[in-house]
N, C-alpha and C positions, 0 to 999 in steps of 0.2 A: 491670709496671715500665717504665717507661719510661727507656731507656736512650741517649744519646748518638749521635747521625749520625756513621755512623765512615767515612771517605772513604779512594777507593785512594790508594795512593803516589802515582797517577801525576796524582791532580787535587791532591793535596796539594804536588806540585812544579811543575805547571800554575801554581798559586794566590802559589807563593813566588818565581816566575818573575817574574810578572806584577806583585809590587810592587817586587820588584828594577829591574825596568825603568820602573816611572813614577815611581821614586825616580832612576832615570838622569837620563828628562828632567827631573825638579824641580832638580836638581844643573846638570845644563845649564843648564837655564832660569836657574837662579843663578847660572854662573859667566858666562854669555857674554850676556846678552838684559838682565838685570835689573841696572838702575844708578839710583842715586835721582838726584835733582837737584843733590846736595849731592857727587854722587862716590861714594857708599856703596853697596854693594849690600846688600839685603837679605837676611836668611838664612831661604829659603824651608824648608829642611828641618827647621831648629828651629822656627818656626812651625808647619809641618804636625805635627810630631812632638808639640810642647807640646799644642797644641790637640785631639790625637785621645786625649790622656792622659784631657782632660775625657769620651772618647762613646764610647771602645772598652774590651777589655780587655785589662789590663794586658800580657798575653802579647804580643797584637796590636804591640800599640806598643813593647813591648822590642824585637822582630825590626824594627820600623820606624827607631829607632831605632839598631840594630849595622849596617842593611845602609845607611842614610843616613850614619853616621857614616863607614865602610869605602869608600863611594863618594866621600864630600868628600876624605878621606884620600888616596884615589888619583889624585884629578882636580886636588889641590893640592900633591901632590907631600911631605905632611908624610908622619911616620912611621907606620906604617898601628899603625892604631887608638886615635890620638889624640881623633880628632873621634869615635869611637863612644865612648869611655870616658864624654867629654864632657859625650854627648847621653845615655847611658843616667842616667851621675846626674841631668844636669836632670830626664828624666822620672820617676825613682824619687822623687824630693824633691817635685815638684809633687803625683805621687801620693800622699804620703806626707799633704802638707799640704792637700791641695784635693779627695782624692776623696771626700767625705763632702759635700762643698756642690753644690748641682741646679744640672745643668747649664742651669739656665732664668736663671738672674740674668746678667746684660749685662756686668756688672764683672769676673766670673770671667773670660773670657780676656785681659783685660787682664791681671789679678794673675799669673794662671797663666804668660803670654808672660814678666812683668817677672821671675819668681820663676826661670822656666828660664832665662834670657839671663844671670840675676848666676853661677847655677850654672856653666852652660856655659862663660861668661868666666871665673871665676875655677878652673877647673876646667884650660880652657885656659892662660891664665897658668902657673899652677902647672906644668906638664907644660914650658912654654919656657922655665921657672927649673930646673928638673931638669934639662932637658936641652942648656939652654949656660951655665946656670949664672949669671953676675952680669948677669942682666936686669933692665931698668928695670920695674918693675910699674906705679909710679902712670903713665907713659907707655903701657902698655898699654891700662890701663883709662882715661885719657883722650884717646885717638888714636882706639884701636881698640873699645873694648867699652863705652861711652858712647855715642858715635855710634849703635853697631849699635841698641842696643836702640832708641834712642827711632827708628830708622827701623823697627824690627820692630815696636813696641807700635802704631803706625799702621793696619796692615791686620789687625791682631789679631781685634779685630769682626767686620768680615767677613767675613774669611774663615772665623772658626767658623761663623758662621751658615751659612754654606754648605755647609760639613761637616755638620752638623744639618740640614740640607735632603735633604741625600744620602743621610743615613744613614735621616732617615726613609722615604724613594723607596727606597728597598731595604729595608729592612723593612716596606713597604705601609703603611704611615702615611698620615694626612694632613700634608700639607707644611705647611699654615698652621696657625698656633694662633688657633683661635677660641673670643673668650671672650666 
């Protein structure tokens, strides 16, 4: 029978260290380095998080998803776990609607990025209509949650590809597809 790689505690919290903390710098790198042209920063974490929906498993990217949310949370001063709420529906809804399509078609991270940013935003919204109560929404979503995306659906290509590069270098793949 072949049975499951079962790993110590102590690499098991080694492993959940270690993306705790390059979810830090991604969150840094988002809040203080990364500014578009237009004034917008882009939202490096929904990105990373939308796009590993497409190449990891699910589990993977929930935990990607609570400890990026929990980190934007803290570094922005909102009410902690608003941005994890956020980010876990976007990724359960993309997975919901998009893990059946091969991660080989070009389109998919776009769809995937556009599909988690309406989540996310409208997910948000809702939580600052809860919680001051007579918020303007349609000035949400065209100040704040317009903007973002089409500055996130931008490096959406990319940077999958590059996740797909990585992930096959660590799986011993070959990086290039040759057809």
């Amino acid at each position: 029978m072949d049975y499951p790689k079962r790993y110590k505690i102590e690499e098991r919290i080694a492993y959940e260290l270690r993306t705790i903390l390059i979810l830090f710098g991604v969150v840094v790198l988002q809040k203080i380095i990364v500014i578009t042209w237009m004034g917008f920063a882009i939202n490096l974490v929904l990105l990373l998080v939308v796009l590993r929906v497409l190449l990891e498993p699910m589990t993977v990217v929930v935990r990607w998803a609570l400890y990026g949310g929990l980190l934007l949370d803290i570094t922005s001063g909102a009410r902690l776990g608003g941005h994890a709420i956020a980010l876990i529906l976007a990724v359960g809804l993309v997975y919901l609607l998009l893990s059946r399509i091969t991660s080989e078609s070009w389109i998919l991270p776009i769809v995937a990025v556009l599909v988690g940013g309406i989540v996310y935003h409208l997910c948000n919204a809702l939580l600052l209509v809860i919680q001051f109560g007579g918020y303007d929404f349609v000035t949400y979503l065209i100040a704040v949650a317009l903007p973002e995306m089409l500055v996130v659906v931008i490096p959406a290509l990319p940077v999958f590809l590059i996740l797909r590069w990585l992930r096959s270098i660590r799986r011993g793949e070959l990086p290039l597809d040759v057809y």
